[in-house]
DRENFI-767162 format. One line per 10 residues: number of its first residue (from 1); their letters; for each residue y, z, x of N, C-alpha, C. Coordinates in Angstrom, 3 decimals, m for minus. Last residue first. Example, Ala and Ser with C-alpha at 12.3 -4.5 7.8 and 13.67 -1.06 7.14 Angstrom:
// DRENFI-767162
2) sa) m2.250/7.080/12.850/m1.060/7.140/13.670/0.030/7.870/12.900  m5.690/7.800/13.190/m4.500/7.800/12.300/m3.300/7.800/13.200
***
This chain:
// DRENFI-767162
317) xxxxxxxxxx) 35.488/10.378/42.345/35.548/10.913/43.007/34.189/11.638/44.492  34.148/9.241/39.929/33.862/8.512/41.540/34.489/9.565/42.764  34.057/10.990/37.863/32.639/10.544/38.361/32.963/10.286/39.991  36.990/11.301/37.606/36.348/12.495/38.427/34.661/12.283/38.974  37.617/8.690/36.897/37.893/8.923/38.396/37.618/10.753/38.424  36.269/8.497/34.424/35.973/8.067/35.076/36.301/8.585/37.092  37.764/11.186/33.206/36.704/11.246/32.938/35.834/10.117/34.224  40.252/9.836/32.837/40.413/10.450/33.948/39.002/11.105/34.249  40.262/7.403/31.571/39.999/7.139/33.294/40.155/8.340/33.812  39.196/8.216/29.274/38.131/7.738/29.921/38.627/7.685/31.478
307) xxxxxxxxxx) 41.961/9.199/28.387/40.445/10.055/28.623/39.445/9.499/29.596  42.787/7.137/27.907/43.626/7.816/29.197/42.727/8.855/29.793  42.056/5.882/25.937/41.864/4.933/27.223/42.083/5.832/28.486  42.664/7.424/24.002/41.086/7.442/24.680/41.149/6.812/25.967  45.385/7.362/24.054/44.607/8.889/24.341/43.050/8.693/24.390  45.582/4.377/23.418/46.429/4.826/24.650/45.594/6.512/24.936  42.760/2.710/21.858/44.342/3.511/21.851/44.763/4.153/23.284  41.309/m0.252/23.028/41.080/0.887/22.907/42.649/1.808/22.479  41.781/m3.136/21.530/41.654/m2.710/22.486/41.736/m1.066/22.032  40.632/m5.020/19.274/41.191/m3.880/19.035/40.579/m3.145/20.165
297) xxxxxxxxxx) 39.104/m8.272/16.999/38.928/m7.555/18.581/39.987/m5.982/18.698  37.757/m10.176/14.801/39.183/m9.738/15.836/38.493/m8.382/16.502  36.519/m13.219/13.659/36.147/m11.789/13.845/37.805/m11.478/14.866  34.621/m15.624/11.013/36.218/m14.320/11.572/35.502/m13.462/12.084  33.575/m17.615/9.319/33.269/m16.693/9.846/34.412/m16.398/10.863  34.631/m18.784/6.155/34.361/m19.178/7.793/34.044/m17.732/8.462  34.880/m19.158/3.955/34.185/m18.824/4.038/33.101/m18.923/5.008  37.677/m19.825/2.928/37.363/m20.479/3.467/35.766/m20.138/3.992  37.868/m17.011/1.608/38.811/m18.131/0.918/37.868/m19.307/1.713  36.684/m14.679/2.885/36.900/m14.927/1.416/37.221/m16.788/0.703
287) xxxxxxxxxx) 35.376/m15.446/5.710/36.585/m15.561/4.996/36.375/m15.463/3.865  32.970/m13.004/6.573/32.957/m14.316/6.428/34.379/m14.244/5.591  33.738/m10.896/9.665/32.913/m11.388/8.529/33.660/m12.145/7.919  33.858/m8.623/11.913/33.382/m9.670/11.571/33.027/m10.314/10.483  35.603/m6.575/14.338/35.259/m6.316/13.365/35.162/m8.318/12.862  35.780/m3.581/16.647/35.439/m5.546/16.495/35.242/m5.234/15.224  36.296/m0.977/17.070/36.694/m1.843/18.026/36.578/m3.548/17.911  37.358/1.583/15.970/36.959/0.654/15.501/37.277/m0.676/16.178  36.507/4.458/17.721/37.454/3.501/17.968/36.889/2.372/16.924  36.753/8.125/18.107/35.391/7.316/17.800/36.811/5.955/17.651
277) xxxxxxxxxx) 36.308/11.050/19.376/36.743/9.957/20.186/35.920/8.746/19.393  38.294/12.863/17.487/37.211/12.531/17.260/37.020/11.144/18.286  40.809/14.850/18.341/40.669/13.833/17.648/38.957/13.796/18.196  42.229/15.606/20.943/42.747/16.064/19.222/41.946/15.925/18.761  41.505/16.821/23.858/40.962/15.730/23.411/41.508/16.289/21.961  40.882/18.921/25.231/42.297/19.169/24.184/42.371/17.538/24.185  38.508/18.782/26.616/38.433/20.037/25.546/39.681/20.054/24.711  37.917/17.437/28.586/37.499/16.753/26.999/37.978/17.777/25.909  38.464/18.551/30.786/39.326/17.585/30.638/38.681/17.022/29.719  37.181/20.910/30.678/38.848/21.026/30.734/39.163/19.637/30.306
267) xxxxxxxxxx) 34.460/19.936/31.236/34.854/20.702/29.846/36.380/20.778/29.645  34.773/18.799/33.535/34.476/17.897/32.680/35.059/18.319/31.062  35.090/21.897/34.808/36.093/20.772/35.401/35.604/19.402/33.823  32.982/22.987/34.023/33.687/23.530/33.891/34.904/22.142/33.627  29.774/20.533/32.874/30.679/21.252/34.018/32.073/21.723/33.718  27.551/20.462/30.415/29.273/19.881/31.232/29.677/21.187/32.023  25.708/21.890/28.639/25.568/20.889/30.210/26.719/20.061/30.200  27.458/21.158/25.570/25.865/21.597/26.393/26.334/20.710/27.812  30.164/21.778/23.659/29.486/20.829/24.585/28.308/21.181/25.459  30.012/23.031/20.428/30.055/23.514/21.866/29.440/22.473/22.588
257) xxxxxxxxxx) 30.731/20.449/18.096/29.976/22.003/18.060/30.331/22.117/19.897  31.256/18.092/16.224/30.891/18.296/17.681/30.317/19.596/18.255  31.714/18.166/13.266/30.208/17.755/14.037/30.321/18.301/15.109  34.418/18.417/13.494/33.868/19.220/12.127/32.141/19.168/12.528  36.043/17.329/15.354/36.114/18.887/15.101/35.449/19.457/13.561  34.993/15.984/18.517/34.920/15.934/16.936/35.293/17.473/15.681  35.436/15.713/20.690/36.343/16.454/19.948/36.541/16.003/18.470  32.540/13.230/21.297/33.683/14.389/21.945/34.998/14.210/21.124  29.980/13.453/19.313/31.613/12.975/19.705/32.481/13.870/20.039  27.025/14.512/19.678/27.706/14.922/18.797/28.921/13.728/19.855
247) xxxxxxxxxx) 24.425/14.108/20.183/24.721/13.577/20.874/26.354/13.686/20.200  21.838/14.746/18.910/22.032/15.477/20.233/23.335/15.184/20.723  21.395/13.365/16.707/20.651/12.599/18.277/21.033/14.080/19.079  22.666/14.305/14.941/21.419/14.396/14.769/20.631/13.534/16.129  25.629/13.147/16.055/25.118/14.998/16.186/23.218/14.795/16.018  25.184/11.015/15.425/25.053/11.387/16.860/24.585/12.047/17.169  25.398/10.545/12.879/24.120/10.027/13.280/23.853/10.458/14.727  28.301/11.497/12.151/26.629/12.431/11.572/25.285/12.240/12.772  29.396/9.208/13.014/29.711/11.401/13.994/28.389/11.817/13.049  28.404/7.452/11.690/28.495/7.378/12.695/28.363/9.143/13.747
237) xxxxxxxxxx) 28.934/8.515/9.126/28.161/8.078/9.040/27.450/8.339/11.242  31.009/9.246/7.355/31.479/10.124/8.511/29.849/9.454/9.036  29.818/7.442/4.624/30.939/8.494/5.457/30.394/9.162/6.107  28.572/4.405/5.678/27.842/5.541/5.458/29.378/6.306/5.390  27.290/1.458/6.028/28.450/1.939/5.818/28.668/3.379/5.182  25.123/0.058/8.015/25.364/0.820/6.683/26.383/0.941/6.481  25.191/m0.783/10.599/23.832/m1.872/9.425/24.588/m1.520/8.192  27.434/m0.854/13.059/27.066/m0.543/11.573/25.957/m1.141/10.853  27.252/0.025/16.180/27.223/m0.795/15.549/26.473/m0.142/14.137  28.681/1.464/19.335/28.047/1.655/17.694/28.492/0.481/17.201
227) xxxxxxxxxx) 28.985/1.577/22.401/29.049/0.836/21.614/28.382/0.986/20.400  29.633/4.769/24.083/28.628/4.110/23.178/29.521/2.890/22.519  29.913/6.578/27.258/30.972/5.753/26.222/29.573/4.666/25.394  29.126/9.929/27.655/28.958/8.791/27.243/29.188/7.590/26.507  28.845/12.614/29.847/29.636/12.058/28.549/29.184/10.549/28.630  28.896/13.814/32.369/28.800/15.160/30.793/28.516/14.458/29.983  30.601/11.717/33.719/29.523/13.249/33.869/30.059/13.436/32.829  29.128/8.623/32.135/30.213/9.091/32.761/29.533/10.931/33.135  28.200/5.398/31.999/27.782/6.336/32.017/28.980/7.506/32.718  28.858/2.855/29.399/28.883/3.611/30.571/28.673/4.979/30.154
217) xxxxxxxxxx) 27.369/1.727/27.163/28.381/1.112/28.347/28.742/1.342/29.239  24.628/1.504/25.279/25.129/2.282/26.610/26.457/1.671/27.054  24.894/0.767/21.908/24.237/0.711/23.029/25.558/1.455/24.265  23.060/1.525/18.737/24.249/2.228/19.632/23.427/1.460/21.013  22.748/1.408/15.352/22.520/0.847/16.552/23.727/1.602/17.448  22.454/3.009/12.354/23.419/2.569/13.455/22.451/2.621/14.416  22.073/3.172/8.764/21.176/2.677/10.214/22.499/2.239/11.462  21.029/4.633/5.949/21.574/4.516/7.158/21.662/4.162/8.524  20.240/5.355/2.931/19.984/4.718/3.522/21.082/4.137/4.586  21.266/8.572/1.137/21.620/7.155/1.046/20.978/6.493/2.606
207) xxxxxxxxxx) 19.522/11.766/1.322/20.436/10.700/1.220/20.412/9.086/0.916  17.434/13.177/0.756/18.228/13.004/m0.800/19.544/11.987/m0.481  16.846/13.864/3.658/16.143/12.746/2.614/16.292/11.981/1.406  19.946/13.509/5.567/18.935/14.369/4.762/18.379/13.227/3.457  22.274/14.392/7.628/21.286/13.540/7.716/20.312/14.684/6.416  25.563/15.212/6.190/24.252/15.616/6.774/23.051/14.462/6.593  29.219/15.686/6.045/27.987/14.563/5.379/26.291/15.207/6.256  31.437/17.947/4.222/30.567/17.438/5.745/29.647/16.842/4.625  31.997/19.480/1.963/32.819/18.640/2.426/32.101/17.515/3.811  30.071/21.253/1.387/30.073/20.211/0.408/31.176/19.017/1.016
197) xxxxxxxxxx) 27.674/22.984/2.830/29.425/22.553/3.028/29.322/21.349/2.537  25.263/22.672/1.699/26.136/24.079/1.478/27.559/23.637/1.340  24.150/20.124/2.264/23.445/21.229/1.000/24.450/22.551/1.086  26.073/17.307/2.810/25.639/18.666/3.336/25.146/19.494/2.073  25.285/14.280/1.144/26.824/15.231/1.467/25.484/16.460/1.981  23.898/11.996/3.399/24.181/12.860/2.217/24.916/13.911/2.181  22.227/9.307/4.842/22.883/10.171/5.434/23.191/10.868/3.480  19.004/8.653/6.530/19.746/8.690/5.535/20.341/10.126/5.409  18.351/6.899/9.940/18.089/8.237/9.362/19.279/8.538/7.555  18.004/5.660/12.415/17.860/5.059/11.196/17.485/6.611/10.095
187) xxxxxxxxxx) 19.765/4.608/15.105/19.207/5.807/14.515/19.247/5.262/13.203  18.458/3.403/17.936/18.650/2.886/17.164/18.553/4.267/15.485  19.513/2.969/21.752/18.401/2.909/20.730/19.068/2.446/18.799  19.342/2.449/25.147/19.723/2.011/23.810/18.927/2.200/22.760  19.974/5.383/27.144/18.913/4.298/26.784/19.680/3.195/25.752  20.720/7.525/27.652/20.230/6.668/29.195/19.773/5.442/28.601  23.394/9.253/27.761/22.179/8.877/27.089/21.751/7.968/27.823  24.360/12.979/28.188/23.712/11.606/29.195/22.598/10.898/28.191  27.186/14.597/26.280/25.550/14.472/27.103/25.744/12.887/27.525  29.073/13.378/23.281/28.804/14.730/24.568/27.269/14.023/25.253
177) xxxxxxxxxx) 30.371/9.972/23.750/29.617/11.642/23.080/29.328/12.232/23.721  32.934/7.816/22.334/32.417/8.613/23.293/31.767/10.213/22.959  32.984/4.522/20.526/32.299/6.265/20.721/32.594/6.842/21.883  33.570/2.033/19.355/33.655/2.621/20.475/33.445/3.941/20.532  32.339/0.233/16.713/32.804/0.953/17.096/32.526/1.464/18.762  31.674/m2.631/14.954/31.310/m2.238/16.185/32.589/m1.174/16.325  30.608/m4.268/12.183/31.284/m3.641/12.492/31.268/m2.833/14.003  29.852/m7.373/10.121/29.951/m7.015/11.776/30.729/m6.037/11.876  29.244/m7.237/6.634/29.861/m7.474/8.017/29.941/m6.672/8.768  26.247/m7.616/5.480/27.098/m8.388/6.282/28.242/m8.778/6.479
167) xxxxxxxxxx) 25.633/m5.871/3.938/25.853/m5.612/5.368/25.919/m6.782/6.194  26.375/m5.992/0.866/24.736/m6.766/1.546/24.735/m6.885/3.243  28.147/m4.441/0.724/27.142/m4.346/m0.161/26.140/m5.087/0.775  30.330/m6.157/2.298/30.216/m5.029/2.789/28.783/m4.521/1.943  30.030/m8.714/0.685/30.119/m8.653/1.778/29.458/m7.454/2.439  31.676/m7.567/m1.890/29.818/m7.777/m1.718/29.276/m8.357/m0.498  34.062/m6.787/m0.517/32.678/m5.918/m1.548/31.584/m6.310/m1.330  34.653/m9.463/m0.366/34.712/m8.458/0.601/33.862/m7.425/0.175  34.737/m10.656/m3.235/34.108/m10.920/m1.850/33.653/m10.010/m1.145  36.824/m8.641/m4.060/35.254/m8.783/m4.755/34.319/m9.573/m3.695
157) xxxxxxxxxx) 39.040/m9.761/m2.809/38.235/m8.282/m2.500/36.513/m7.905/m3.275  39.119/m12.026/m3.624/38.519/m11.761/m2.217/38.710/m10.286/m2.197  39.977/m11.791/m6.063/38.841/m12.816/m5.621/38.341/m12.380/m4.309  42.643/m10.445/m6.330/41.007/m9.667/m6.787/39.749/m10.460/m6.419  44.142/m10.555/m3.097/43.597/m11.123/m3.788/42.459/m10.444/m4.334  44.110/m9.185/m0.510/45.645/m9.532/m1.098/44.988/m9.931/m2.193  42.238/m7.035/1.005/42.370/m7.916/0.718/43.835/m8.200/m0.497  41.690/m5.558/4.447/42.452/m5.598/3.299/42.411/m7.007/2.147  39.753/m4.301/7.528/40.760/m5.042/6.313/41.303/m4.638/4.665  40.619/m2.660/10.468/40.095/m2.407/8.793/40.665/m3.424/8.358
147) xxxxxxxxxx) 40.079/m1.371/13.243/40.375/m2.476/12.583/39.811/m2.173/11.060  41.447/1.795/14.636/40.987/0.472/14.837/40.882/0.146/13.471  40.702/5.750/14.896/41.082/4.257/14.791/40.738/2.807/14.868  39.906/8.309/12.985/39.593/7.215/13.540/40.429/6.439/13.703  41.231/10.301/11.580/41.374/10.669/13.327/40.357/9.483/14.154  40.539/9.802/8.760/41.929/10.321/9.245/41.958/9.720/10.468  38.102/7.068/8.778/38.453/8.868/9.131/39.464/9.003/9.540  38.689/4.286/7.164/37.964/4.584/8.661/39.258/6.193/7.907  36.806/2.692/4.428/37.974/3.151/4.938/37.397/3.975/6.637  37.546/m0.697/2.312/36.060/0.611/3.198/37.043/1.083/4.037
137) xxxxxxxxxx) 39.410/m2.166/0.839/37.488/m2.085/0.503/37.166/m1.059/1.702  41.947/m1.667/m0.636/41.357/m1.368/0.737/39.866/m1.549/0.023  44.090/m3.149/m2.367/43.353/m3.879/m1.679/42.145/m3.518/m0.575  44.545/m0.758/m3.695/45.698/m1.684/m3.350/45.179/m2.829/m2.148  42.755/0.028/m5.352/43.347/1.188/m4.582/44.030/m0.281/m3.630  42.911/m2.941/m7.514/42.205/m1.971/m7.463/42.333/m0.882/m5.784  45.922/m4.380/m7.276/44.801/m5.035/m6.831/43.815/m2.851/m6.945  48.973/m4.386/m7.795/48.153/m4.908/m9.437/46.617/m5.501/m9.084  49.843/m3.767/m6.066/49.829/m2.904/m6.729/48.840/m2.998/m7.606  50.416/m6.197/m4.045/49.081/m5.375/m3.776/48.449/m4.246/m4.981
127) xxxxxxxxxx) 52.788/m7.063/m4.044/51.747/m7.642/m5.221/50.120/m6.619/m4.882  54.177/m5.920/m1.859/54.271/m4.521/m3.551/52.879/m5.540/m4.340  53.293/m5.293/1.166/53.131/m6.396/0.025/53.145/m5.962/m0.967  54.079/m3.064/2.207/54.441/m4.106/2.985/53.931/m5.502/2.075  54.226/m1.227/0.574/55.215/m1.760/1.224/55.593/m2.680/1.558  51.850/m0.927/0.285/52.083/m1.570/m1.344/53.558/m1.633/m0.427  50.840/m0.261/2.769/50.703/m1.448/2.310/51.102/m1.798/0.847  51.509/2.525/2.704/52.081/1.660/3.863/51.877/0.263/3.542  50.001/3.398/1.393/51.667/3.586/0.751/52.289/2.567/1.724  47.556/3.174/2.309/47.864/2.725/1.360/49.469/2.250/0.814
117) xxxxxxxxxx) 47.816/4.892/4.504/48.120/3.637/4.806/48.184/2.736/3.154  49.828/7.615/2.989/48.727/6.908/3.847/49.138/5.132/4.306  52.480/9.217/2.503/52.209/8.544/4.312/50.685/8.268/4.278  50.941/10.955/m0.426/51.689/10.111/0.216/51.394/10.117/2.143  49.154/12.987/m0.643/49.821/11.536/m1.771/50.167/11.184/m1.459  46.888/14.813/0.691/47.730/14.011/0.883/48.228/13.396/0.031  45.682/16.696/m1.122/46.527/17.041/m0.736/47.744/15.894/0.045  43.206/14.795/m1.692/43.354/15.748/m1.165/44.417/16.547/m0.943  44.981/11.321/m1.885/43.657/12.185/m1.993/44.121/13.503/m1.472  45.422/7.406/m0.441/45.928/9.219/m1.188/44.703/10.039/m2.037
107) xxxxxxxxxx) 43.400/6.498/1.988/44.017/6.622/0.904/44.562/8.099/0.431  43.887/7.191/4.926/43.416/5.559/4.348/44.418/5.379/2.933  46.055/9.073/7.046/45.104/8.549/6.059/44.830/7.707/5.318  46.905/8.644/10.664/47.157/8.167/8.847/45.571/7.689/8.825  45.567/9.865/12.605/46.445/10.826/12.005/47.148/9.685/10.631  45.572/6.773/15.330/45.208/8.294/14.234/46.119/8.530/14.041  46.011/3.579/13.263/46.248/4.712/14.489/45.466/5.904/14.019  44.473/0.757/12.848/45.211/2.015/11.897/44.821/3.061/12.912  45.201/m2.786/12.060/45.043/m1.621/13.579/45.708/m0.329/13.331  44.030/m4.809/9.428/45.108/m3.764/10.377/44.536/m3.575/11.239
97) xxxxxxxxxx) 44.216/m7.876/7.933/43.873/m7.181/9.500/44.887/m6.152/9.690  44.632/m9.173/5.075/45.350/m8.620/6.155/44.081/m7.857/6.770  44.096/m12.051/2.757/43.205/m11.046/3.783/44.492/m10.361/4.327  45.243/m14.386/2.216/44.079/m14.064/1.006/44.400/m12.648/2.252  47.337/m15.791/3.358/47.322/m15.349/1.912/46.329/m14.830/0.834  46.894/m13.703/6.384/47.339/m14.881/5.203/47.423/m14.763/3.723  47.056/m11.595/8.871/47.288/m11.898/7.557/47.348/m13.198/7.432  46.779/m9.503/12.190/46.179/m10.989/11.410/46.708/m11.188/9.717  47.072/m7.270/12.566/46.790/m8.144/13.791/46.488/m9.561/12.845  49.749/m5.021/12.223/48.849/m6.076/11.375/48.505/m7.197/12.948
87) xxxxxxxxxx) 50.442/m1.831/12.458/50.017/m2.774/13.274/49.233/m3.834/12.378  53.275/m0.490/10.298/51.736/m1.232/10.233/51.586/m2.226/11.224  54.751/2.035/9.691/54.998/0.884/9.919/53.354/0.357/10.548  56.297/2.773/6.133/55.565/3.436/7.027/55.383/2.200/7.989  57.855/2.758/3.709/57.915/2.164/4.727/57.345/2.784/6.186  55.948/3.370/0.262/56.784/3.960/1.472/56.497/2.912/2.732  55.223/2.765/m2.778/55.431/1.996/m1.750/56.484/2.744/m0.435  53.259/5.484/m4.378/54.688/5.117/m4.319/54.644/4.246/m2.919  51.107/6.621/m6.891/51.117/5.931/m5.329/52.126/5.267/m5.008  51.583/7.162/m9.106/51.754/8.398/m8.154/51.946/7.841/m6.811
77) xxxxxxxxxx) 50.340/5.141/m10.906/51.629/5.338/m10.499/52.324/6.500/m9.817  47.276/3.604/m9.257/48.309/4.678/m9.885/49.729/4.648/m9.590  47.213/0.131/m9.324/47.045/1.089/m8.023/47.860/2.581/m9.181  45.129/m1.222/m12.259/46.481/m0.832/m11.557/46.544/0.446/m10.731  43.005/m3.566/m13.062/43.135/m1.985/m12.665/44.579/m2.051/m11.701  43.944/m5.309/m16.277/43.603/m5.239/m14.493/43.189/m3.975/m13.797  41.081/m5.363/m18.399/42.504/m4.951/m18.148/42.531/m5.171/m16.530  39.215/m7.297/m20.436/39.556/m7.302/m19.001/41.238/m6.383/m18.869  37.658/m7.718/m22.973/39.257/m7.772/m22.599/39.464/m6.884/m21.673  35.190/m9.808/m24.048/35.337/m8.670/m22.836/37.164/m8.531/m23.008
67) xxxxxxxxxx) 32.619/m9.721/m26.818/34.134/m10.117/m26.428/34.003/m9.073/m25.293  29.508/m11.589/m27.185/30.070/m10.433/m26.023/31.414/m10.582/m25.931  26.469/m12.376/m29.334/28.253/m12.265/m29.195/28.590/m11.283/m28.620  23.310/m12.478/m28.535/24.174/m12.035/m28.522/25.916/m12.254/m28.808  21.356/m14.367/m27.230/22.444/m15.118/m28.640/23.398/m14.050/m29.160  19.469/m12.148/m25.971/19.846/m13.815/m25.817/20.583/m13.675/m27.294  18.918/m9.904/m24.860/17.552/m9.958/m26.064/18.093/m11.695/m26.010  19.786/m7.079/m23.190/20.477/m8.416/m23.676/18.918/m8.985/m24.264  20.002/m3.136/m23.097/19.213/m4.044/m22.984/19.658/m5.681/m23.924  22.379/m1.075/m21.832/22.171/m1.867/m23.036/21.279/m3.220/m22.565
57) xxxxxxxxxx) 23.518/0.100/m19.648/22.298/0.063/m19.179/21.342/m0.911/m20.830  26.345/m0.026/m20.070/25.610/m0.860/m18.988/24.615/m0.840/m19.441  26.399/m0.058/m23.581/26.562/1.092/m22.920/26.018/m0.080/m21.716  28.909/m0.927/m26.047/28.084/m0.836/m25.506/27.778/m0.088/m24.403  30.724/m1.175/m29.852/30.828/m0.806/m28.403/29.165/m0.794/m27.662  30.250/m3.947/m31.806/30.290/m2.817/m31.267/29.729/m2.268/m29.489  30.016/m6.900/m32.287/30.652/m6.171/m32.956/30.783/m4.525/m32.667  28.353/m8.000/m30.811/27.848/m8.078/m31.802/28.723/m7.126/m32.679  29.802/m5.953/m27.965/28.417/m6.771/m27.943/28.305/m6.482/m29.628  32.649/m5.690/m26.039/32.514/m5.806/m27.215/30.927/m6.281/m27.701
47) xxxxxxxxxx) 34.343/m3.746/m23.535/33.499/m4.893/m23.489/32.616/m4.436/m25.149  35.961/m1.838/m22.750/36.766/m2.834/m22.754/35.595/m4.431/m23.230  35.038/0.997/m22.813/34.909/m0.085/m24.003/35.642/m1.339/m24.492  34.778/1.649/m19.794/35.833/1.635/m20.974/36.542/0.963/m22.041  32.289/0.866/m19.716/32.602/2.560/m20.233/33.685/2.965/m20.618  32.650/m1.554/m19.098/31.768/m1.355/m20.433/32.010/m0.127/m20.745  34.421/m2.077/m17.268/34.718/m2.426/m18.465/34.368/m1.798/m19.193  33.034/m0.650/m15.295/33.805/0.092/m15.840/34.758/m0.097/m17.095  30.917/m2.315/m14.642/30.569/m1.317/m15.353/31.486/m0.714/m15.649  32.982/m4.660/m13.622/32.600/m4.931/m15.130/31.870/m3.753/m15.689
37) xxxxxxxxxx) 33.643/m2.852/m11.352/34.683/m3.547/m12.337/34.044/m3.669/m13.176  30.440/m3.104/m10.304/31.552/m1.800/m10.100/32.562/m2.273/m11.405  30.190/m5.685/m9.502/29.255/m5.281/m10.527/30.256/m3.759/m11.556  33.330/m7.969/m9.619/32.230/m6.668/m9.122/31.490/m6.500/m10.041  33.419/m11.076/m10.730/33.438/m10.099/m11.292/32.837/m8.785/m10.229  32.485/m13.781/m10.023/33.542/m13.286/m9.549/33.951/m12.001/m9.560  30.330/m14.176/m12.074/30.076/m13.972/m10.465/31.237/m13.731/m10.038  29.582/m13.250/m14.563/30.840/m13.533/m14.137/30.616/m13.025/m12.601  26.815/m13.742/m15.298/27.733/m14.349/m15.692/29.311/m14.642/m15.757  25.398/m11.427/m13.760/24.975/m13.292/m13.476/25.942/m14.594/m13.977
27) xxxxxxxxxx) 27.141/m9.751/m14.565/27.342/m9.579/m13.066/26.811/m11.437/m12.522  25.625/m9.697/m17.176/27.475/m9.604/m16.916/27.755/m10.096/m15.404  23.361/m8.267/m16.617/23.923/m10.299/m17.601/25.088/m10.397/m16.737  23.774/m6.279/m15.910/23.365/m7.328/m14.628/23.173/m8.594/m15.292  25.073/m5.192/m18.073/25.981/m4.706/m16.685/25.399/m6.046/m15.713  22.943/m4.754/m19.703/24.249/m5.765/m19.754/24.692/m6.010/m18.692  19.569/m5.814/m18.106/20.942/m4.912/m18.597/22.150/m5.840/m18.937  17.006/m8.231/m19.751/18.243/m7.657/m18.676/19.261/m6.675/m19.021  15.760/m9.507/m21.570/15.396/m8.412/m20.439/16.212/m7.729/m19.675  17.299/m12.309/m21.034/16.499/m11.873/m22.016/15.497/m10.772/m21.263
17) xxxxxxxxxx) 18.760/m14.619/m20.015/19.074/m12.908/m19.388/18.304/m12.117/m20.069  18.085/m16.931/m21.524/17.268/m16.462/m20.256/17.978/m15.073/m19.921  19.744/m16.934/m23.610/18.299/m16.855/m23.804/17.428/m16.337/m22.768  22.653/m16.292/m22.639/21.817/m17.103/m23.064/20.536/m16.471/m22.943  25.695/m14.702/m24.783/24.241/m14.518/m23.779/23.171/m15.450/m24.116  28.655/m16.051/m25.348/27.046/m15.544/m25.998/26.430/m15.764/m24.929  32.013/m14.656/m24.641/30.565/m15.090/m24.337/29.494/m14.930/m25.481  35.429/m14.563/m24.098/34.048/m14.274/m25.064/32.813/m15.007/m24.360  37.629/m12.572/m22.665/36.239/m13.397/m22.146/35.823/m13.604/m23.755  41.046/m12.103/m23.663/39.720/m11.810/m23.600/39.278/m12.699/m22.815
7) xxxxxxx) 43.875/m13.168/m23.565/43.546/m11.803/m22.955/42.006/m11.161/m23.250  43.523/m16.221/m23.179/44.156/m15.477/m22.446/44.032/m14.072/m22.309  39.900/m16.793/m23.281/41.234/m16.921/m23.868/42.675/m16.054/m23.121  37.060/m18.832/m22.698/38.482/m17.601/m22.054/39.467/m17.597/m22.686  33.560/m18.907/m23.311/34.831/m19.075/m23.809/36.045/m18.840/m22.970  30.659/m20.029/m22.315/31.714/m19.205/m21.933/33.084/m19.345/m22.478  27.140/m19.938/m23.056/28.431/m20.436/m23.510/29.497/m19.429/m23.108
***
């Protein structure tokens, strides 16, 4: 039985969740709901069982009484709408498509608070404010570029979530890495913050489950342009999975380490490369709203494209 009133849920738990956490009643009974959102109801005792507060992991028994009073989550008020200016390759009324350059950051953090792209989008839509970090579900590295979405709507970012949760969606990046890879393969290795440098991610057993595909596109001296493809969604996931191939990203400046076997002439012309040569180049998955399958495309930036030909016309030379 589901009640709604304007500023609660009530519910009684039926008979069959009998065994179950709250958190995964909750998740069978408000499918719209993140799992994420409703555990944060419960810790912030925004969720009521039989007259007192509860904990997720609270075992449901059936006939329970559950008041919920749902607050929205609101973007902080530190995060100020600045006119920063935004390649949008696509919007409607559920979704936006960016194309996010280097050098802006996703979200505020660290020292940055402001000029991310965040600030750039409560700009460019202020209703974004009243959407959990203002619609971004998954973020690309300062010094990455290419395609990221957004969602305008708490319905379709909860989508998009569990979208990104059950890896299905299509992500393909453009790489270029130090050395000659000759093959296509497949690195399946779990990734975890580093055991010393707490800031770097490291392949390691205590990690999270990780899997990028990479295939060949060309072959260049010293260097190698990779098509990456995501199973996971890992940080810094991709520049981790290389380095542990051998195969670090040219001018990566926290993975890449000293280039092996490049020629003087190859080394000059990757060595004031800024940036991490990594590109978010396709990106795929099912409409929130219409629940059609989408994908967009994101030609290379102007300082890789310019890398590769000059990288290319010293091969043919």
């Amino acid at each position: 039985m589901l009640e709604s009133a304007e500023n609660s849920i009530d519910l009684i738990i039926p008979f069959d969740c009998a065994g179950l956490r709250l958190d995964q009643t909750l998740a069978r009974l408000l499918p719209d709901q993140s799992r994420s959102r409703l555990q944060s109801w419960i810790l912030g005792g925004q969720v009521i069982v039989d007259g007192l507060g509860a904990s997720p992991k609270q075992k449901m028994w059936g006939g329970e009484k559950v008041q919920i009073t749902p607050q929205q989550d609101l973007v902080e008020e530190r995060y100020s709408p600045e006119d920063i200016p935004l390649n949008i390759l696509y919007e409607d009324d559920t979704i936006i498509i960016v194309n996010k350059p280097a050098s802006l950051v996703v979200h505020p953090g660290n020292g940055n608070w402001s000029g991310t792209l965040l600030n750039a989008l409560l700009h460019h839509h202020p209703a974004l404010a009243g959407l959990p970090r203002a619609g971004i579900v998954h973020r690309l590295d300062k010094d990455t570029t290419g395609l990221m979405v957004v969602a305008k709507t708490l319905e379709s970012q909860t989508s998009l979530v569990r979208q990104l949760q059950s890896h299905s969606v299509k992500r393909d990046y453009l790489a270029l890495v130090q050395g000659r890879v000759t093959h296509d393969g497949l690195v399946d290795a779990p990734v975890g913050r580093h055991s010393v440098n707490r800031t770097k991610m490291s392949v390691s057993s205590s990690g999270k489950e990780a899997r990028t595909h990479y295939r060949v596109i060309d072959q260049l001296d010293g260097c190698t342009l990779l098509l990456c493809s995501l199973e996971t969604g890992r940080t810094h996931q991709i520049r981790v999975h290389m380095q542990s191939i051998g195969h670090s990203l040219v001018g990566d400046p926290v993975y890449g380490g000293k280039p092996s076997k490049i020629g003087p002439e190859i080394g000059r012309i990757i060595a004031h490369f800024p940036r991490q040569a990594l590109h978010a180049q396709r990106l795929e998955l099912a409409h929130p709203k219409t629940t059609k399958n989408m994908s967009w495309e994101s030609s290379l930036p102007d300082d890789m494209e310019t890398l590769l030909s000059s990288l290319r016309q010293h091969r043919d030379s």
